[in-house]
N, C-alpha and C positions, 0 to 999 in steps of 0.2 A: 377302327383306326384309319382305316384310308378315308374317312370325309377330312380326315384332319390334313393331310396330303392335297388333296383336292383345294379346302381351304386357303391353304398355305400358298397354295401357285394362283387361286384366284386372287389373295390378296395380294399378292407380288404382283397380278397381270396389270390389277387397276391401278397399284400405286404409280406402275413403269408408265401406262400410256396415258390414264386418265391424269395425269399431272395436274393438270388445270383445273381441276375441281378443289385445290388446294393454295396455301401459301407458295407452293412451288410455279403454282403457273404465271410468276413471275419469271421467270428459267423461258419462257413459252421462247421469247423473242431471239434466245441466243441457240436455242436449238433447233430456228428456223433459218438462224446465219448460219451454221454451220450444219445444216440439212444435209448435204451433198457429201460430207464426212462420216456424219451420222448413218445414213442410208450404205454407204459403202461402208462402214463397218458392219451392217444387219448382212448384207450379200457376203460379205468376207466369213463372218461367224456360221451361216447356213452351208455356206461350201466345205467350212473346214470340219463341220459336222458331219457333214456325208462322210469325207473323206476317213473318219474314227470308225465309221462302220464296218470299213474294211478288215480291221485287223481281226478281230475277231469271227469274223466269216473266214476268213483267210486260215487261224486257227483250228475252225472247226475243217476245213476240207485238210487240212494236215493231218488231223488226226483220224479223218477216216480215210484216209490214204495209208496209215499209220494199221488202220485194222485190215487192209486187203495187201499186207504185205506179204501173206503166203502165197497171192494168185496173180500179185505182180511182178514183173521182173525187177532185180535190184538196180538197175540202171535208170527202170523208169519212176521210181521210188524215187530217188534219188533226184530225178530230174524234176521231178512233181513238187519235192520239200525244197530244193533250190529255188524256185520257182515262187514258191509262196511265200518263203523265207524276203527272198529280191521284192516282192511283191508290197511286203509288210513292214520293211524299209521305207523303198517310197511312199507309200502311202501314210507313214507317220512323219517321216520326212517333212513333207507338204503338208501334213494337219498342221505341224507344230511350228511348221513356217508362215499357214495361212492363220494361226494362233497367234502368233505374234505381232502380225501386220493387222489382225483385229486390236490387238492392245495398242498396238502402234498408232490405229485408226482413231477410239474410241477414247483412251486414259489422255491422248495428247487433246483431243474435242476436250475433255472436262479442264485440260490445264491453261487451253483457250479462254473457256468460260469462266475459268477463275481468274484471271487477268483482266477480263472485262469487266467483270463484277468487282472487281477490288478496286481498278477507275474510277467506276460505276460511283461506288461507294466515296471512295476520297474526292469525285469531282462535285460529289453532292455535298462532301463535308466542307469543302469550300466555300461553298452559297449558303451555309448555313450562317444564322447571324449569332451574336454575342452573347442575345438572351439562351440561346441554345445548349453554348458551351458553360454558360454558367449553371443550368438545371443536370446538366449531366458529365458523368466524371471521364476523366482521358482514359482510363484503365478500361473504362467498358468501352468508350468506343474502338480504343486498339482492338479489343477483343470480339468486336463484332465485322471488323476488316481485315482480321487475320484467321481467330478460332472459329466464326462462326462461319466465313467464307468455306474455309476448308474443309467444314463439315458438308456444305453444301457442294462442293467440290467432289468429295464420298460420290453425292448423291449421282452427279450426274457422269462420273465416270463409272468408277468403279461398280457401283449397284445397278445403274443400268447394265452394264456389261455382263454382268453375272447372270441379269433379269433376263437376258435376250439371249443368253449362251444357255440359261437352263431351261428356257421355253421351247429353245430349235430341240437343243438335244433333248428332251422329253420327247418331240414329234417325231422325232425320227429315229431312236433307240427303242419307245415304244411301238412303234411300228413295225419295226423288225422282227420285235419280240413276239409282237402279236401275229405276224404273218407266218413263222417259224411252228409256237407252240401256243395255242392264246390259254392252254392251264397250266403250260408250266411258268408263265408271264403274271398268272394271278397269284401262283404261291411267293416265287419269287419278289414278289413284292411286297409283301405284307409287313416287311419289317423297316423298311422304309418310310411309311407313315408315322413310324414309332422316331425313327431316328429325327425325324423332322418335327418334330413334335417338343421333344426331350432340347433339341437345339434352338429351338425357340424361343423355348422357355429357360434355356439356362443363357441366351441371348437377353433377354430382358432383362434378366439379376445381373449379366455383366455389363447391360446397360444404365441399370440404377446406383451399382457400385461404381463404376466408369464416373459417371455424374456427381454422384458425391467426392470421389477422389481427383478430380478437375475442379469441383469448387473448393476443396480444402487447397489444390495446390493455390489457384489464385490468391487465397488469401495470405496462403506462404509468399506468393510471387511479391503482394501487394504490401506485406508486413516490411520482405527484404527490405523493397522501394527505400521505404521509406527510413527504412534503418539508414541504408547505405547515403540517403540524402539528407537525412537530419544526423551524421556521426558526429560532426561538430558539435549539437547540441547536448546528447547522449555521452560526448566526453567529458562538458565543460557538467553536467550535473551528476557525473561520475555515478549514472547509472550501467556500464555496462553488464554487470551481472543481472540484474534485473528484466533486460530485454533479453540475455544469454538464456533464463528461464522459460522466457514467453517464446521464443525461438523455439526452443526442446519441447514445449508443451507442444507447439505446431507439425514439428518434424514428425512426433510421436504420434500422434494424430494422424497423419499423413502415411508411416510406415504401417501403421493397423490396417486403413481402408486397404495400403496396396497390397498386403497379403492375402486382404479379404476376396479383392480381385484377382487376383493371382489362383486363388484355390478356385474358382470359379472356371476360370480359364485354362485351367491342369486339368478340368472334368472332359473336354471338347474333345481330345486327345480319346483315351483310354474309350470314350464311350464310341465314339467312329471307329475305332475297333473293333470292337464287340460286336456292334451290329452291322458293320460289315461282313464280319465273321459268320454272326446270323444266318444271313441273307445265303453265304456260299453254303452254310451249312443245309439250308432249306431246300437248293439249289440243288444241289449232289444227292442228296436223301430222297427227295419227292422226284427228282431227273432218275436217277436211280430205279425206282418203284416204276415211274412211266418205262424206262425203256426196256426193265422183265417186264412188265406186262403188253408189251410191242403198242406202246400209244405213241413214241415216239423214236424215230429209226435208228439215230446211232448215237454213241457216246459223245462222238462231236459237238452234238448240239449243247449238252450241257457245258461243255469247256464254249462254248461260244455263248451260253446263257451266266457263266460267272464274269465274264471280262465283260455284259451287256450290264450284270448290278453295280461292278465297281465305277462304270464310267458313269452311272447315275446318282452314287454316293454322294457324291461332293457337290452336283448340283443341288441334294433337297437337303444338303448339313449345309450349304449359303443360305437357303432362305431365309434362317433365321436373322441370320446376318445381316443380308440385302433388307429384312423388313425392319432391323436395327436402324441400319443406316441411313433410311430413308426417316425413319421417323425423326433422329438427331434433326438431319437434313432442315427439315419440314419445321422443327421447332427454331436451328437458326435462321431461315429464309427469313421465317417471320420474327425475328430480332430486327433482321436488318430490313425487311419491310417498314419496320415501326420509324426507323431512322429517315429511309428513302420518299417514303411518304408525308414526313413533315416539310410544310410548303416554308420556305424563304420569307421575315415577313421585309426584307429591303432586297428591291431586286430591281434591272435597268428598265426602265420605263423609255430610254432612249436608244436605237441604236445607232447612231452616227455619233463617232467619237469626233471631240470639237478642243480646241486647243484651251484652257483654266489662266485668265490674266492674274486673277488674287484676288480683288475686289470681294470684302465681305459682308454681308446684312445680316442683322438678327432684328424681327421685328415681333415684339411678344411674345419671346416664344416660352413655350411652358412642355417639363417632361417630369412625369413618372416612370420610375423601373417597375414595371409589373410585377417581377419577382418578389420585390419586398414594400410594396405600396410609398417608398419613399419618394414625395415631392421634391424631385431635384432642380428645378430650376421654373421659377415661376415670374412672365412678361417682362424676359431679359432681352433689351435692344441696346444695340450699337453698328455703328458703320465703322468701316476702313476701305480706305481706298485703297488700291494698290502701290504697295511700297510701304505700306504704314505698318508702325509695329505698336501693339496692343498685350500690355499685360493684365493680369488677372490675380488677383490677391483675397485671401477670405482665409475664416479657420478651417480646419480638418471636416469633410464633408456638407460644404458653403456649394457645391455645385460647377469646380473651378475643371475638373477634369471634363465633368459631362458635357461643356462646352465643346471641348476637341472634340469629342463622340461624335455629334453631332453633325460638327461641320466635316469629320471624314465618313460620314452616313455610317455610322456603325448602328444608330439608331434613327429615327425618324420621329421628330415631333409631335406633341400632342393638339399642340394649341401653338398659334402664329406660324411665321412664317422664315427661314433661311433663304437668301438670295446672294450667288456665286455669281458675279461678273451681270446684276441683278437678274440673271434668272433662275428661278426655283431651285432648288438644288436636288427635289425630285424629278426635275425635267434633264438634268445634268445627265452625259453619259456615264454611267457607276466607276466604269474603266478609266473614262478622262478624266474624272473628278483625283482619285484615288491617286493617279499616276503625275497630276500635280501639286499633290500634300506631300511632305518630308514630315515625318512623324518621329519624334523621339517618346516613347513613353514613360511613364515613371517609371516599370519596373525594366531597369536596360536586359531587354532579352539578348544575348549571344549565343551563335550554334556553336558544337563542338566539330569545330572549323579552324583553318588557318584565322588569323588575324587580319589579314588582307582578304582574304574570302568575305570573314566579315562586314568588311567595309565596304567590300565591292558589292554587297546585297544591295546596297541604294544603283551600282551601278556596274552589273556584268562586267560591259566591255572596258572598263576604267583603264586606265595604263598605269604603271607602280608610280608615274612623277606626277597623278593624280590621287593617287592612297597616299599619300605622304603631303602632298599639299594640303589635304583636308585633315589630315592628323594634328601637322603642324596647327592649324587653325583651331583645332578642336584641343589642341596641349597636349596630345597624350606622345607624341611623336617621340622626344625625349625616352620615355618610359619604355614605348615600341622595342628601341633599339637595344637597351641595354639584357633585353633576354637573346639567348645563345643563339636563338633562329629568326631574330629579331622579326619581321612582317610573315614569317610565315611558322611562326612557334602556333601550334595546335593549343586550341582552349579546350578546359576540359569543359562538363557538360554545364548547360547554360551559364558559361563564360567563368568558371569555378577556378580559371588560374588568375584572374585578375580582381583589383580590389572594387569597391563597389564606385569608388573614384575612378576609375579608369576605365571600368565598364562604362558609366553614363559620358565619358568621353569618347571611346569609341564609339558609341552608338549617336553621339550629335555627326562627329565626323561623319561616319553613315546616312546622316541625312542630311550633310551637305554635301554631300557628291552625287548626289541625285540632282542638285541644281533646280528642284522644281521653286514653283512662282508663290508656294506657298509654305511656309515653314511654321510648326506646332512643337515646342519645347512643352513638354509634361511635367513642372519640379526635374527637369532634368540636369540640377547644377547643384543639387544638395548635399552631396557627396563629396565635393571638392571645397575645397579653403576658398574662403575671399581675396586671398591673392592670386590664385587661379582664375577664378570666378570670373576676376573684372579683364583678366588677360585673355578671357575666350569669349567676353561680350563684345571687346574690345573688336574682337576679329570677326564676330559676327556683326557687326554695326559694319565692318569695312565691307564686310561680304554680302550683306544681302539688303544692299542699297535700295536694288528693283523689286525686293522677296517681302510680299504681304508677313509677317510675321508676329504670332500669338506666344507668349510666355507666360506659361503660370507658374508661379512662385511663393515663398514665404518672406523674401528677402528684399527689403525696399533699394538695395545696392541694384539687385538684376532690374529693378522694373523703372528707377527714374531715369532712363533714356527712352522711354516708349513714346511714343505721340499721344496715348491715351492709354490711362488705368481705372480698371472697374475694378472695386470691392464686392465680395459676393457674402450675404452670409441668408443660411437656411436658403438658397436659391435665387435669390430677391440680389438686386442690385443697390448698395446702399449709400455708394460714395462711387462718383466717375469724373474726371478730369486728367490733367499733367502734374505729375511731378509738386511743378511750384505749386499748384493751386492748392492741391492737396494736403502740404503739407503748412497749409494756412488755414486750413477747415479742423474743424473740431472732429473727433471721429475714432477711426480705428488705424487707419492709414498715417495721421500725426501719431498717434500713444504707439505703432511701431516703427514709425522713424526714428522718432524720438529714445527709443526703450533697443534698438540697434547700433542706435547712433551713440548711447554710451555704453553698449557691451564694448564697441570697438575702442572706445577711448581706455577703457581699462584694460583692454586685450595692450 
């Protein structure tokens, strides 16, 4: 049984230091910043190990002070047990002060490391483009920058720490042991390979129950989600008994594995007993036999050979743990490896940021979404100069969004050419391009924020007599006020207190208080009445006199004030002109003038 001991600490030695032969030796760089923390925690943990060795030396000369009490004076008995007594104070004192200042040292190094790595993580999800977010789901990336981080967080606090506190104290408890008695250090051992063996292995089973009762929670986490975000629709189909079922199927699922795990973890207990227990008993019996047969001097030694098995206990009952941990570790590193090594495919090709007039080209240009082979837009040109406003009209999936994509680089062309202020719009700083587009999207996102927060996302330092200026302009300002905390009433989540009309108004406001030279309307007027409508085109015609401006829509009310209208269908540009011209051409652009023009006469 002791190769299995042996084992046990050789695999802990290579997983601690050879790191880099694995997914972990991505960790290499952060345990090279904080080198000088790290290293002073190995110095802290070796001192406070010698310092353990004391008490039980200290022990043993008590009690053989203890056996020559007939041939010493009681005063100096007395002054010998004060003495070691005072002795074994301080000496635990300072272990368990320089114990601390190693956790202090080493668990606050891994809370470092988790901080950077979670940066790390969200500063890459940033750079990540569109195609990204759509192959992969939000739940697993949370879950790879919160669960999978802090597994590796485990790794490099806690199991190193362990690794390095049971590697000293091996070298130097064995040592003693050996310099002392080296057969009463073989017997006493022997149960120790067994205990590390057993913890290992009942470490693995609560590692694969562990796993499976973390992936049943996620899908409970993932089920709630969506419970709680679709209630609306689960009421209006007067299903709630139904999902109450599928709930209790999950919970009950979930309450099995954690039992399963639970009894797994009741075993760790009882059995560090036992073989504890072992151990002292091996201890006392075979110490016992040695010292009538005079192999070993006093009784001492053996009271100083039980308090050397117990302070070795808990290091070889971690191994199993420590090589738990590590393994998680190692399996999330390389999650989030998968994430950090996917390269950007839009990224700044310039670095001097340059001021965006508005000025826009499209000259051929042609795009596929790789994801789903759809030809979204094929040798669509037009010009606008700056100041000019440009709408876009076509049926449901004509190419009318992928437009704005485009010109806010969310994507990159296949074929032809974009030119901003005519130059390339891959040659454009990413930062300045970005930072002079005001984007309203179709779907109006709001954070669960104040409402003035909201608005201020186009522009931090805003003042309220500009959140209200651009309200007013946008119409929602009315509405604003009539709730109890009027500009700073909290939305619930993605904007869940307001109507889907007063969402896409606040979010145009939002991107006119950004004031940039280029303004992108997504369908973002669909939602409100045509007497609205025309009252907040109204104010954007006043407003962005100098502001390049693109409007996609379905409604020939928003688009004949544009300087130019392009029709889109299947990608292709099929009808382009003003207003008048258009609505004297035969087409699609006349049959919905026309086909609007008398909804509203009947309206």
């Amino acid at each position: 049984m002791s190769h299995v001991l042996v084992l046990s600490l050789i695999q802990t030695l290579i997983y601690t230091i050879l790191f880099y032969m694995s997914a972990l030796r991505h960790l290499n760089k952060y345990f090279f910043k904080y080198k000088y923390r790290f290293l002073l925690g190995v110095v802290i943990t070796i001192v406070a190990q010698i310092f353990t060795l004391y008490t039980p030396k200290l022990v043993g000369d008590s009690i053989r002070v203890l056996e020559k009490i007939e041939t010493l004076h009681k005063d100096t008995v007395t002054k010998l047990l004060l003495e070691n007594i005072t002795w074994i104070l301080i000496t635990t004192l300072i272990a368990g002060f320089l114990t601390f200042l190693m956790r202090q040292t080493l668990i606050v190094m891994s809370r470092h490391i988790e901080f950077d790595l979670k940066n790390e993580v969200f500063k890459h999800y940033e750079v990540l483009t569109q195609s990204f977010y759509k192959q992969n789901r939000t739940g697993d990336l949370m879950n790879r920058i919160s669960e999978d981080v802090g597994k590796v967080r485990q790794y490099v606090g806690p199991a190193v720490m362990y690794s390095i506190n049971t590697l000293i104290r091996f070298a130097v408890v064995l040592t003693q042991m050996y310099l002392i008695s080296p057969q009463l250090t073989f017997y006493s051992l022997l149960p120790l390979p067994l205990l590390g063996y057993f913890i290992f292995k009942l470490s693995r089973d609560i590692n694969n129950r562990s796993a499976n009762f973390q992936q049943n929670l996620s899908a409970l986490s993932t089920f709630t989600q969506e419970i709680f975000s679709g209630i609306r629709v689960i009421k209006a189909y007067a299903i709630e008994k139904e999902k109450q079922a599928d709930f209790e199927q999950l919970t009950t699922d979930s309450k099995h594995r954690a039992l399963k795990l639970a009894k797994s973890n009741s075993l760790i207990g009882p059995l560090m007993i036992f073989l504890i227990g072992l151990s002292n008993l091996i201890v006392i019996t075979i110490g016992a036999l040695l010292y009538f047969n005079g192999q070993i001097g006093d009784i001492g030694i053996i009271a100083q050979f039980i308090l050397y098995i117990n302070m070795l206990t808990w290091p070889v009952a971690s191994l199993g743990w420590v090589s738990t941990m590590i393994q998680e570790a190692e399996a999330s590193q390389k999650r989030i490896n998968e994430f950090l090594d996917v390269k950007p495919e839009i990224y700044n090709t310039n670095p001097t940021e340059s001021k965006i007039n508005g000025a826009i080209t499209f000259k051929e240009v042609s795009f596929k979404y790789e994801d789903t082979g759809i030809q979204a837009l094929s040798h669509v040109s037009f010009h606008l100069a700056k100041g000019q406003k440009l709408a876009i009209l076509g049926k449901t999936g004509s190419g009318k969004s992928t437009i704005l994509s485009l010109i806010t680089r969310m994507y990159d062309t296949d074929k032809g050419q974009i030119l901003i202020d005519n130059v390339p719009i891959k040659d454009c700083n990413l930062k300045s391009l970005r930072q002079g587009i005001a984007m309203v999207p179709q779907d109006a996102f709001l954070f669960s924020d104040t409402i003035s927060n909201n608005i201020k996302f186009g522009k931090e330092n805003a003042t309220e007599e500009e959140v209200i200026a651009v309200a007013e302009k946008a119409v929602v300002h009315h509405n604003i006020i009539q709730f109890e905390k009027g500009y700073n009433t909290v939305l619930g989540e993605r904007g869940l207190t307001l109507s889907g009309g007063q969402k896409q108004r606040v979010s145009i406001a939002r991107a006119l208080i950004k004031d940039a030279p280029i303004l992108l309307l997504d369908d973002s007027l669909s939602a409100v009445d045509t007497e609205t409508e025309e009252r907040i085109l109204q104010n954007l015609q006043a407003h962005s006199q100098s502001i390049t401006t693109i409007i996609v829509t379905h409604r020939v009310s928003s688009a004949k004030h544009a300087d130019q209208i392009i029709v889109l269908d299947a990608g292709h540009i099929i009808q382009q002109g003003t207003h008048e011209e258009l609505i004297l051409e035969e087409g699609y652009y006349q049959e919905l003038h026309q086909k609007q023009l008398s909804e509203k006469e009947i309206l």
